[in-house]
N, C-alpha and C positions, 0 to 999 in steps of 0.2 A: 417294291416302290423305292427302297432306297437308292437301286442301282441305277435307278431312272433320274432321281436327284443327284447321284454323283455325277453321270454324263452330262448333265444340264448344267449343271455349273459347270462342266470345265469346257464343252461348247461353249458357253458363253463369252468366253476370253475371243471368240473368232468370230462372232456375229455382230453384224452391225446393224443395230434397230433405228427405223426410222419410217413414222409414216405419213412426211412430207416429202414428196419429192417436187424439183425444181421440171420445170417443162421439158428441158431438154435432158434431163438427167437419167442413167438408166444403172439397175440393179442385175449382178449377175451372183446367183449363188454356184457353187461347184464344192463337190460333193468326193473328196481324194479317196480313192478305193482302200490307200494303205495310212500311215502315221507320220505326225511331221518327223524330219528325219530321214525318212525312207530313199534313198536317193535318187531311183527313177523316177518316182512321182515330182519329189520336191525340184528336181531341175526342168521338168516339163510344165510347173507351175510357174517358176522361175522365168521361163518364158514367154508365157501368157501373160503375167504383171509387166511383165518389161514393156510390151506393147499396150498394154491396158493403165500403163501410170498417167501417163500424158493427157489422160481422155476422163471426159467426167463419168466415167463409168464404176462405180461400188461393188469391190468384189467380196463377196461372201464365202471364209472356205470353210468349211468340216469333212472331220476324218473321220472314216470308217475303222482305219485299225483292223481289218480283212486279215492280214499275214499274222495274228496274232490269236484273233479272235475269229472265230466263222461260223458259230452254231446259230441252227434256227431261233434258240432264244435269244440270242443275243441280238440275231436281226430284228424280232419282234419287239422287241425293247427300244433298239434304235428307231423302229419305226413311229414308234410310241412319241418317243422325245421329240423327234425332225418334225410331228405331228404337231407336236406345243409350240414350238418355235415357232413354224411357218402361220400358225392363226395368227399370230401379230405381224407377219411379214410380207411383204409382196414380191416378188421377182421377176424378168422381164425374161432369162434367159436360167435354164439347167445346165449346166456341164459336169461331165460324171470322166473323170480321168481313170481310167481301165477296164478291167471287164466286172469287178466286184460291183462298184458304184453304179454301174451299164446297166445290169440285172438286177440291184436293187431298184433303182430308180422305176426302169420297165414293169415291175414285179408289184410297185405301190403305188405309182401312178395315180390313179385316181383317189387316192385317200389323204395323197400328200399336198394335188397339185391340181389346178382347176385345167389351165386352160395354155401354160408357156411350155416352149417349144425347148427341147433337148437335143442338146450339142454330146458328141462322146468323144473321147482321144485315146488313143492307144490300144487298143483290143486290134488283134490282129486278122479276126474272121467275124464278118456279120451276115446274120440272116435274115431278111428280109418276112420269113414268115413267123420270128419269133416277134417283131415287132407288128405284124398283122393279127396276132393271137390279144394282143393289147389294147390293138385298135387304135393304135398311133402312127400310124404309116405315114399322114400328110405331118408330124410333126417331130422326127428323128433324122437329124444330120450328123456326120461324123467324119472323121478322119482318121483313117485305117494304117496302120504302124506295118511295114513290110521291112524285115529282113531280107539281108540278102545270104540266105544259106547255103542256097546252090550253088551261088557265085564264089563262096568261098571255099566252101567243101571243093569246088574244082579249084580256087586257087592255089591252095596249101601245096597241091603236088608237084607246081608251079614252082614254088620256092623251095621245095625237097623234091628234088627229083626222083630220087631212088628211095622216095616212102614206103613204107612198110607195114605200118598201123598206124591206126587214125581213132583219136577214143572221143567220142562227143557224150556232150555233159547236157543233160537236160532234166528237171527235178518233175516231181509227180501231181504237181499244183495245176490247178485248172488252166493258167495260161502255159503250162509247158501241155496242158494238153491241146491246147488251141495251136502250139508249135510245131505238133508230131506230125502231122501228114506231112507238112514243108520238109522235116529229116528227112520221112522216112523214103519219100520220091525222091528224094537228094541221094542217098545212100542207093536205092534200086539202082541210078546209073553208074553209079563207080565204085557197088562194090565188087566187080570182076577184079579191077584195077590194082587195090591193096586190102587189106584186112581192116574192117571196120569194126569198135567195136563198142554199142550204143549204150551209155549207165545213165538208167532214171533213177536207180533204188540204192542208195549208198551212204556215208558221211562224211561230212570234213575231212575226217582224222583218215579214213580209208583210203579217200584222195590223194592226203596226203602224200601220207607214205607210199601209196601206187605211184606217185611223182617224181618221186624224191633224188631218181638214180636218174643219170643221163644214158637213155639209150638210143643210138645211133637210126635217125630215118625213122624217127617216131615223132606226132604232135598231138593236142589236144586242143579242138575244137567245142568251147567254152560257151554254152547259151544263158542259161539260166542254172542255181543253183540254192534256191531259198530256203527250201523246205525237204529235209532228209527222212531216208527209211523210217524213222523211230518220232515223226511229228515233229522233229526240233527245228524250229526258225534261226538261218542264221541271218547276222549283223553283215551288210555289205564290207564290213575291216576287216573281219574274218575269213568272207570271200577273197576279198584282196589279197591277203596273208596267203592264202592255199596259193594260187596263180603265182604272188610273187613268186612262193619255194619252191615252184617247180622248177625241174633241172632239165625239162625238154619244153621248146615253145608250146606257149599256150595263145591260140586264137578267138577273138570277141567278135560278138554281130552289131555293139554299142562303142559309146562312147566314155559310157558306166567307168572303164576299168581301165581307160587306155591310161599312162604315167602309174597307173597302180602295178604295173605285175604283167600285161598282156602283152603281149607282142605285138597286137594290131590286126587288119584287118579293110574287108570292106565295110564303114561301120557308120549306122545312124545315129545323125547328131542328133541326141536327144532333146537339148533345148530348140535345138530349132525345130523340133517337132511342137515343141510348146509356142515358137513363135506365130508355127504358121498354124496352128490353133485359135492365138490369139488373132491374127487376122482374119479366119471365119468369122471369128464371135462378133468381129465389128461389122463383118459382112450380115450378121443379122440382125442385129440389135440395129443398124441401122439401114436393113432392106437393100443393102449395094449387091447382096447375092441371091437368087431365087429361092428358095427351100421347098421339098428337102431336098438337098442332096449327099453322097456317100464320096468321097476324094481318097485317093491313096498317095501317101506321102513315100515319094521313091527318093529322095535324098540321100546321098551317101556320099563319105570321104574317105577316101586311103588313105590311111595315119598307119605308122607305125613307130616302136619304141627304137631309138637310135641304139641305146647300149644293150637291148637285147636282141636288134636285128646286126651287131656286133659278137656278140657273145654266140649265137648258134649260126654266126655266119654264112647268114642269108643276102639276097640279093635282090631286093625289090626293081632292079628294071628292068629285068626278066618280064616284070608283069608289062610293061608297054604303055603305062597308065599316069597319068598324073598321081602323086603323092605329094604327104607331107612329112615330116619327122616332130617327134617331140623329144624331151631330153638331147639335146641335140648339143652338141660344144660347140657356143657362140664364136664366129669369128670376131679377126681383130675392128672389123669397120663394123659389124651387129653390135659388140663390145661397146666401141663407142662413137657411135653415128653420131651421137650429139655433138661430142665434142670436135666430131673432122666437121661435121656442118658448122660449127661454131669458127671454127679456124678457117673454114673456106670464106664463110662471111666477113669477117674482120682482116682478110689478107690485107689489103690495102691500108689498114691503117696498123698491121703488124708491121707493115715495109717502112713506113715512116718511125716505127718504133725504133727497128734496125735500126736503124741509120743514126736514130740520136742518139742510141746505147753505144754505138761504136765510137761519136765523136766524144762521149762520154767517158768510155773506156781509153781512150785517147789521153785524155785530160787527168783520168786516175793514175794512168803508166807515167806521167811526166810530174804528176806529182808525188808518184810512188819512189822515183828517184830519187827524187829529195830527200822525200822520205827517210831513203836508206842511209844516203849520208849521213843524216842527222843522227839514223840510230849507230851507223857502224863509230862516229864519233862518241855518242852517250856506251858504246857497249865498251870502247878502251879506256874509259873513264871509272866508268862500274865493272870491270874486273881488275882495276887495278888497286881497288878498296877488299878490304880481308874480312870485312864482315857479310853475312849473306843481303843481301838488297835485292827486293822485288819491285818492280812499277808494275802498276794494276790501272786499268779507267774506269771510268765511274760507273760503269756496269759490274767492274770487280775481275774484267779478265785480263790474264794475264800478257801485259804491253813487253816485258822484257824484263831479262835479270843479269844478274852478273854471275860466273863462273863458280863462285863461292857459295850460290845459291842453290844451286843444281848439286852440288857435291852435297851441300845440308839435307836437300830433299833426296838425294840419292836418285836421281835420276836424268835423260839426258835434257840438256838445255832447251833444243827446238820441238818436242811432244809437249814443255809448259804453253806455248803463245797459244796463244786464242782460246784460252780455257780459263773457266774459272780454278782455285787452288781446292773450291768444293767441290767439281767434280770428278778435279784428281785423287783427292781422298777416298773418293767414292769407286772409284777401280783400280787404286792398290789399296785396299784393307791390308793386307800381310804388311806392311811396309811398319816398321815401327816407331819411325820418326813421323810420318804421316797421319798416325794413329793419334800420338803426342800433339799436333799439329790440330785437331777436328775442332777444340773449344774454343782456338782464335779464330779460327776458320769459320766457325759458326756465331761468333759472336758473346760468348758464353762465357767468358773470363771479365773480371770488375778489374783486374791490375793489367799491368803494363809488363809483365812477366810472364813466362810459360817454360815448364821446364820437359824435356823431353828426353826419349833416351836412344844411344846410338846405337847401332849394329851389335856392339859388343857390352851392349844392356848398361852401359854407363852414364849415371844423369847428367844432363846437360841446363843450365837457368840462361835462359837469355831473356836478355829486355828489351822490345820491344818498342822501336818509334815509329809514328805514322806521320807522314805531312802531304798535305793537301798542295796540290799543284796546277798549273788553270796555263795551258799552250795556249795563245795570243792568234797563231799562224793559224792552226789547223781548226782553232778551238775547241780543245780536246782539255778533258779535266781528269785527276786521276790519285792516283794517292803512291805514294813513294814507303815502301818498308826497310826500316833498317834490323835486323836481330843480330845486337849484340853480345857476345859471349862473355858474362860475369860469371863464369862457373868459379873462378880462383877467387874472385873478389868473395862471393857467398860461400865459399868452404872456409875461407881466412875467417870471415867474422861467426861464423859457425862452429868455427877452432876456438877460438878465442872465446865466446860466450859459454863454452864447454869447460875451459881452461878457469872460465871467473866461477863458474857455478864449484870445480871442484876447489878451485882455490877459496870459495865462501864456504864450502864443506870441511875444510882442513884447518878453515879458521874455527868454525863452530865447534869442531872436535877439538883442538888448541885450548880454547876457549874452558870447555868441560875436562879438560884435561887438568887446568892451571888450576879449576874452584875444586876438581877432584885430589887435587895435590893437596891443597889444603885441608880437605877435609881428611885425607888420609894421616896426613901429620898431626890433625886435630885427633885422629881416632888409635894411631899410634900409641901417644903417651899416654893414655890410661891403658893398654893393654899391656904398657912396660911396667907402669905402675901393680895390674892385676898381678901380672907374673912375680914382681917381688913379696908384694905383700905376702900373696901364698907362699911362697919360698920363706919368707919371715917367720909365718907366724908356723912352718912346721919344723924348720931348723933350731927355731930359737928356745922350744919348749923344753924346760927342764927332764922333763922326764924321759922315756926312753920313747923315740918314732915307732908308731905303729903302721903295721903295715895297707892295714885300712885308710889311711890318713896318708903314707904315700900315694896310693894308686886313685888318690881323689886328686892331688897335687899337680899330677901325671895329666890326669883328663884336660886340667884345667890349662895347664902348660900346650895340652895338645891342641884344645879349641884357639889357644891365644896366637898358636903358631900357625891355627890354618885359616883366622882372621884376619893375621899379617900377610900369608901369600896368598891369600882373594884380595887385599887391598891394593899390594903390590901385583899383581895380575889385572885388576881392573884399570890401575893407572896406566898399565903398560901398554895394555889394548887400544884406550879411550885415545892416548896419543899420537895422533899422525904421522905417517912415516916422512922423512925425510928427503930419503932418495931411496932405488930399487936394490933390493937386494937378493942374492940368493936364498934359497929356503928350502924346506920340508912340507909340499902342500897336505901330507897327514899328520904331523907335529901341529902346524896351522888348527888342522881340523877339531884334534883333540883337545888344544887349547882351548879353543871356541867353547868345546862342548862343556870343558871345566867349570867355566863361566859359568852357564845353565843348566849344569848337570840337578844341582838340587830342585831347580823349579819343574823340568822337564820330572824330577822323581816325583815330585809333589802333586803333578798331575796325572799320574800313573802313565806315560808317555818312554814307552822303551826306544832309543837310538840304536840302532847296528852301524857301525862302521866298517867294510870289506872293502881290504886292498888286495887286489889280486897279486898273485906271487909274481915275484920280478917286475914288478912295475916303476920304473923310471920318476919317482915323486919329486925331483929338482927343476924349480923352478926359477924366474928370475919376476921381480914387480914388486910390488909395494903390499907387503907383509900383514899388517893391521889392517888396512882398507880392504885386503880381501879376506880378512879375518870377521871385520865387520858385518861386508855382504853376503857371507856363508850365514854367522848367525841373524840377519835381516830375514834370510828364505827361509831358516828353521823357527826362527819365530812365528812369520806367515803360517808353516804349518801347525805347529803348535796351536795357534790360533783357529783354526781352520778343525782342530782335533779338538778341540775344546766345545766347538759350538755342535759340532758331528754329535758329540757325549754328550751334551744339553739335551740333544734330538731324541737320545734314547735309538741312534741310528748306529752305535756302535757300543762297544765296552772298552776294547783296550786300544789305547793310540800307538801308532808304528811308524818312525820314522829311521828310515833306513838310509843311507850316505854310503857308494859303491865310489872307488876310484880305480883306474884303469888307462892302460895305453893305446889308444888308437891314432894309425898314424903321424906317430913322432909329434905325438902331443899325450898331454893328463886328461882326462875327463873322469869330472865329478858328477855323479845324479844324486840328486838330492828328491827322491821320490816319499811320500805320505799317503795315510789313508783317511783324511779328513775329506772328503766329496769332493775334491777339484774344484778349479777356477771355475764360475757359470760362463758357458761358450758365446757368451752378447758380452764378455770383458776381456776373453782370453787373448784379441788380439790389441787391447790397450793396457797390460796391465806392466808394461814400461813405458808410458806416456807420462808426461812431469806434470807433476802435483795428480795423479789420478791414486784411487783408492777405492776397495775394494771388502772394508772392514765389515758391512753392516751383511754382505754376503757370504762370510767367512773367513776372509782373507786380511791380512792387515795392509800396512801402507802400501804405496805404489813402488817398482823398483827403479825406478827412470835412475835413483843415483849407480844403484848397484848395476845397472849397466853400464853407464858413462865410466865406474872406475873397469871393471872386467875389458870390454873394448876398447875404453880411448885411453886408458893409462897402463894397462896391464900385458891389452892387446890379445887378448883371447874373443871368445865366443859366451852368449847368454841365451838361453831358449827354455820356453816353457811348450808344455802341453799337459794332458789331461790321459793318467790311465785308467784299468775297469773302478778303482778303491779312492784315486786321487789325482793330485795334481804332482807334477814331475819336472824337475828344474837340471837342466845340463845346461853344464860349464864347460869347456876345454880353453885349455892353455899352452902356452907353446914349452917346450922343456928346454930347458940351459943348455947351448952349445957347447 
């Protein structure tokens, strides 16, 4: 019972209830032997609706599902359901599309159906006393589906002259048995002629690969092929699929497959088998045709596939017959018929188009002359100015330029006109001044400046006028570019603001120089004064000097004398050099370290200093300041080593200082094992006023650059190795 309920509901999506009808109104059920989808049924219904839309005629379809399903219970069942439908239904006309729906109908007849008259389509054999066993003789009409098999089987050798086998396809389903007599009298006449050779019982796949090879003077004569050896139902795609891949033509009795894979054929339009269906059905339903009667539909068209009647180069006029092609290369008037009809119709008023276009073009050349005048004037004018200038119109493309511009863009002068400057950017990327060039281009810059770089990677700042310009004559509006080159003017005050920052630098160290002066003076005389006193009070004692009382004297002498040159070392440091001198950049070094050697002990922080043997250490620059900027880096690390030992990420701190010769220069590294610079600062951390402290690192070196490069005239670079951060210097050595 439930299976009964499931078919009932899903018939119901295709039935149309209703049991009022209009007087003139008429009701046709049809009853599809196979599944929607199916593609022979569904195009032969395809053409019954086509003639049945226009008309007040109600068509009712349901599927049988036959090719899927076929057992007796399953008919008892459907008969069961079509039994509950039709109590609430009436119908004026039956049509049963093949031979499933034929025999069912015949078969229930009276349990389904009182007293309406039965239309059939496509079954290709009736017999007149299967429908006298029924007892419906005055009320079965049809229309009988004839291939043309004969006619083909003799055509093929027609188009293969020198055939050799001939393999026809016909499956084991009740209408391939409805088809066999028509083979198999087809085959008695000509199989003297070539080897025929008949497969009902086989697969897809068997097919296949029997197909697969191309063999000369061989075809395949293709009827039916639904249902294989082993009960598998194929999908007509699949069908298709086989046919396509074959590698020797394949011939069809439809129109099922032609554009799929077939070669063609003498071949029944299917739909129009459905049309002229749907023409009986009107002939009954409204008595224009006698009943019953039995008609055979002998329609047929020569079709065949152009690029496979190409490919096994064949010759259809051999056959003497009307044809058609499909897949066929459109000629150029098929291509475009509309448009030569479109152009034939408007000739007349193209001719007058002529004619004004030319006095038009007329009128453009004489004022194109001017034109040129006017620019070959403006072009001696703007090359004879040195900076680049562009005129652009107010669409932005480019009007003309002067000489100097074309050399700035690096490129030739007549490929700029009629373009915009954004789409020249856009097809030389490689170009590096064009690159330079994209954010004015785009609009993307707030100043009035852009700097770019030439061929030989050197920056270039120019600024930038635009002025709006409004032609009177032509009335044309446009904007005029000028790009000035201030490169020297911006390096001068670049020089110069570099110059005051060191010269505020040299004041500041001047400055701590002058209150350090004094406090050394201040710290001086009491250590003159310590040194006598002790000398006093061990000289002056009556008694005899002890030697205990010497070697305290001694100590005291020796701290006083290395308080005096830390004092004098600090003052000499803090003081800014002069002018450049010659030097010792490891004297230099050591110095430095002197300074901080106690604090550097203090925080267990060991320094290695390694000068490789024969190294060139004579230098020329300013002494102090690059005394200063050595110990700036080594404090940074120190600092950076301090917070590493906070972390409990290290124990002992290592700062190492290598100097050495590489081409006819000193370089210093100054590398540590405190974690490095964090890589989101390493490329700011000579940016002025930037810092770096609360990450490990102390101040920023923006000064210790400015002296190394712009006063010194060396090199500064950091990076970061596996332990730390790493500082090289090089400098140039004394001529």
């Amino acid at each position: 019972m439930n299976f009964k309920v499931f078919l009932f509901l899903i018939s119901l999506i295709f039935l149309s209830n209703t049991n009022l009808y209009a007087n003139n109104q008429k009701n046709v059920l049809i009853i599809n032997s196979y599944h929607r989808g199916f593609q022979w049924s569904d195009d032969v219904l395809n053409g019954i609706e086509s003639v049945l839309y226009n008309t007040k005629i109600t068509s009712t379809v349901w599927y049988m599902d036959s090719k899927r399903i076929a057992s007796p219970t399953y008919y008892k069942e459907l008969k069961d359901l079509y039994k509950l439908q039709l109590s609430k239904s009436k119908y004026d006309l039956v049509v049963a599309i093949d031979k499933f729906a034929y025999e069912f109908t015949l078969q229930n007849y009276t349990e389904l159906f009182t007293n309406e008259p039965i239309y059939f389509v496509g079954i290709e054999q009736f017999s007149q006393d299967e429908v006298k066993k029924y007892n419906l003789q005055n009320k079965v009409s049809g229309l009988l589906e004839k291939r043309a098999i004969s006619d083909i089987i003799k055509m093929i050798p027609k188009l293969i002259p020198n055939l050799k086998r001939l393999y026809i396809i016909n499956d084991k389903s009740e209408n391939g048995d409805d088809t066999d007599p028509f083979i198999r009298s087809a085959i008695n006449e000509l199989k003297h002629k070539f080897e025929i050779e008949y497969i009902r019982s086989s697969t897809l796949d068997e097919l296949k690969k029997k197909f697969s090879a191309y063999i000369p003077n061989e075809a395949v004569f293709f009827i039916r092929f639904y249902n294989d050896k082993n009960g598998h139902l194929y999908k007509n795609s699949e069908i298709a699929e086989m046919i396509e891949l074959s590698e020797i033509p394949v011939f069809t009795t439809d129109t099922l497959f032609i554009e799929k894979g077939s070669t063609g054929g003498k071949l029944v339009p299917i739909k129009n088998l459905g049309i002229k269906s749907g023409e009986n059905i009107l002939g009954i339903l409204y008595k224009t045709l006698s009943t019953p009667f039995i008609k055979i539909e002998e329609t047929f068209q020569y079709k065949f596939d152009f690029e496979k009647i190409k490919k096994f180069k064949l010759q259809p006029d051999i056959l003497k017959v009307d044809y058609t092609y499909v897949n066929q290369p459109m000629g150029f008037l098929d291509k475009h018929r509309q448009f030569v009809d479109f152009v034939f119709l408007m000739s007349p008023f193209l001719l007058f188009l002529i004619v004004g276009l030319i006095y038009n073009l007329y009128l453009r050349i004489r004022n194109t002359k001017l034109l040129k005048q006017r620019m070959q004037f403006d072009k001696v004018l703007l090359d004879s100015i040195k900076a680049p200038i562009v005129w652009q119109d107010e669409k932005g493309k480019v009007v003309d330029s002067n000489a100097k511009f074309c050399d700035f863009m690096d490129l030739p002068c007549p490929q700029v006109k009629g373009k915009t400057l954004k789409d020249y950017i856009k097809r030389n990327k490689s170009t590096t001044i064009s690159k330079s060039l994209e954010p004015f281009i785009n609009n993307a810059i707030d100043e009035n400046q852009i700097v770019v770089k030439s061929i030989d990677e050197k920056e270039h700042t120019y600024l930038i006028n635009q002025t709006n310009y409004t032609e009177n004559i032509f009335k044309t509006k446009g904007t005029v570019t000028v790009f000035t080159d201030i490169t020297k003017e911006k390096q001068a005050i670049k020089e110069k603001r570099k110059h005051q920052e060191f010269v505020i630098q040299q004041s500041k160290l001047a400055e701590i120089g002058e209150v350090f002066s004094s406090i050394a003076h201040q710290w001086k005389s009491p250590l003159v004064e310590i040194a006598t006193i002790a000398q006093e009070k061990l000289y002056n004692e009556e008694s005899e000097v002890k030697e205990e009382d010497d070697k305290f004297v001694n100590d005291i002498m020796f701290q006083v004398r290395y308080m005096t040159e830390t004092i004098n070392s600090f003052q000499k440091f803090i003081m800014p050099s002069t002018q450049k001198i010659v030097f010792d950049i490891n004297e230099s070094v050591e110095e430095m370290l002197e300074i901080i050697r106690h604090n550097m002990k203090y925080n267990y922080i060991n320094v290695n200093v390694n000068v490789e043997p024969d190294t060139n250490l004579m230098i020329l620059g300013y002494k102090n300041e690059l005394m200063q900027t050595l110990l700036n880096i080594v404090n940074n690390a120190k600092e950076s080593i301090i917070k590493e030992k906070s972390q409990d990420k290290i124990t002992q701190g290592n700062i190492n200082i290598n100097i050495k010769n590489i081409n006819n220069k000193v370089q210093i590294d100054i590398s540590d094992n405190g974690g490095g610079i964090p890589s989101k600062y390493i490329n700011q951390i000579f940016e002025p006023y930037f810092t770096t402290k609360k990450d490990g690192h102390g101040i920023g070196l923006y000064m210790a650059k400015l002296i190394i490069e712009d006063k010194i005239g060396g090199t500064i670079d950091v990076s970061n190795t596996k332990d730390g951060a790493m500082f090289t210097i090089q400098l140039e050595l004394t001529k």
